[in-house]
C-alpha positions in Angstrom: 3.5 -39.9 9.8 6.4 -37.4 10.6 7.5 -37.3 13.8 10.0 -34.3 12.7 8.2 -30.7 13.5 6.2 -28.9 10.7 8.6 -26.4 9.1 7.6 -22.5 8.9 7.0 -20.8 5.1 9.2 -18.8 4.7 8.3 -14.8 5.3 6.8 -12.6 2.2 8.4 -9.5 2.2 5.9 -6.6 2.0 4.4 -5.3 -1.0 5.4 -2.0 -0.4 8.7 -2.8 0.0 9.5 -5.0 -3.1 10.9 -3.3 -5.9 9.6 -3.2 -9.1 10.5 -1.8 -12.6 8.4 1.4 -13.0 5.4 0.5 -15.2 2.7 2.4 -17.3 -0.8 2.1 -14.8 -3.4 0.6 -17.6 -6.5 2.1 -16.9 -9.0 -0.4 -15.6 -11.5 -1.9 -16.9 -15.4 -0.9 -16.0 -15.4 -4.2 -13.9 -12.1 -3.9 -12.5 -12.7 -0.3 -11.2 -14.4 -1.7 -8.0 -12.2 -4.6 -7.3 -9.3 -2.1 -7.3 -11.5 0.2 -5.0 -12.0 -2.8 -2.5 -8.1 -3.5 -2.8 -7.6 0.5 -2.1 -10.3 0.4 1.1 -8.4 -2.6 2.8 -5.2 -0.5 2.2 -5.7 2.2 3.5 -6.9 0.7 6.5 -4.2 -1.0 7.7 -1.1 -0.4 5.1 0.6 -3.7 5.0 2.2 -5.7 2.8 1.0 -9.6 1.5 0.0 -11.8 2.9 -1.3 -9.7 6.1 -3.7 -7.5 3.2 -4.8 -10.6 2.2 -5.6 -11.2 5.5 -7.3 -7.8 6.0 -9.1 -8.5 3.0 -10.8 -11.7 4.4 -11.8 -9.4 7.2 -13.3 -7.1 5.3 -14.9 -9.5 3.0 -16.6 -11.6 6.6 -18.2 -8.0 8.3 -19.4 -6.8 5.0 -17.2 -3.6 5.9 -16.8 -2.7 2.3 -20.4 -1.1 1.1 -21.6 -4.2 2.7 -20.3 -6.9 0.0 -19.5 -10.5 1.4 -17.9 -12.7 -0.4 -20.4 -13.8 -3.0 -20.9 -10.0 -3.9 -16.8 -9.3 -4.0 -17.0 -12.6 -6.3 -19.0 -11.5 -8.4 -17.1 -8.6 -8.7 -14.0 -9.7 -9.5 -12.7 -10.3 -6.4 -12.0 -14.1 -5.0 -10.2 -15.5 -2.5 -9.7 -18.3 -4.0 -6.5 -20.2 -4.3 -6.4 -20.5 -8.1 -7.6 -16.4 -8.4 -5.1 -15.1 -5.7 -2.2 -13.8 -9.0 -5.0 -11.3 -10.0 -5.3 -10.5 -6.4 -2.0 -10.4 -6.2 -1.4 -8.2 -9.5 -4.6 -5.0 -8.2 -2.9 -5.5 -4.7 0.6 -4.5 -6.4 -0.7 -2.2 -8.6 -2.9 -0.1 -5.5 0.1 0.1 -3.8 2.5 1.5 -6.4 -0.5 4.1 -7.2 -0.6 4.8 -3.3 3.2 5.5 -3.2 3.9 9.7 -3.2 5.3 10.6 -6.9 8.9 10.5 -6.0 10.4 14.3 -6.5 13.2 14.7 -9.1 15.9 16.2 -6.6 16.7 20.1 -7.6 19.4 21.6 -9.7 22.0 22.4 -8.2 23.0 26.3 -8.1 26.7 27.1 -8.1 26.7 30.6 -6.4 30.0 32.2 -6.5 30.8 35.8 -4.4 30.9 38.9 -7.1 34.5 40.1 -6.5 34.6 43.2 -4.4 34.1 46.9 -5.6 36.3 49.6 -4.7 
C-alpha cells in the first residue's frame, strides 16, 4: 500500500466546448431515435459538458424522470451505462450537442457605399 496521496484525473473539457470537424448528421436509426431523445432530455436540463451529463444521465436514469425508464428500460433501449458501452454514449452525447448548437450565420456582405458627387 501507497502511503503517497491518490492523484486527481485530470479535468474533461466540456462537450460543447471541444471542437470538432463539421460532420454530415446520419439520420438515426429507428432504435437509436429514443436514445438520442434521452441524451437531448438530460441536455437540455442542465447543459453541461461530459462527464457532469453523464452524471445527469445517471440521475435521470435512478428517478425514472425520462417517461419513467430506469435503467433496465434505457438498456434495453440502447442506452447503458456501462463502462464498456460509454463510446456510444459518448458519440449521441456529441452528436446532440453539435445538433443543439444555433446554425452559425455566414457574416454579411459587405456594402461599399460611396457619396454621389454633388449636383450643381
Amino acid at each position: 500500500m501507497s502511503l503517497q496521496p491518490a492523484r486527481r484525473a485530470p479535468v474533461f473539457a466540456p462537450v460543447a466546448s471541444v471542437e470538432h470537424a463539421p460532420s454530415v448528421v446520419t439520420p438515426a436509426s429507428a432504435g437509436e431515435d429514443e436514445a438520442l431523445e434521452f441524451v437531448r432530455f438530460c441536455y437540455r436540463r442542465r447543459r453541461v459538458g461530459w462527464p457532469a451529463l453523464y452524471d445527469e444521465m445517471s440521475a435521470v436514469a435512478s428517478r425514472g424522470a425520462f417517461r419513467g425508464l430506469g435503467y433496465g428500460e434505457l438498456a434495453e433501449r440502447g442506452i447503458s451505462f456501462c463502462l464498456g458501452d460509454l463510446p456510444r454514449l459518448v458519440r449521441l452525447t456529441e452528436r446532440v450537442v453539435r445538433e443543439d448548437q444555433p446554425i452559425a450565420e455566414s457574416p454579411p456582405a459587405k456594402i461599399k457605399l460611396s457619396m454621389a458627387p454633388a449636383r450643381s
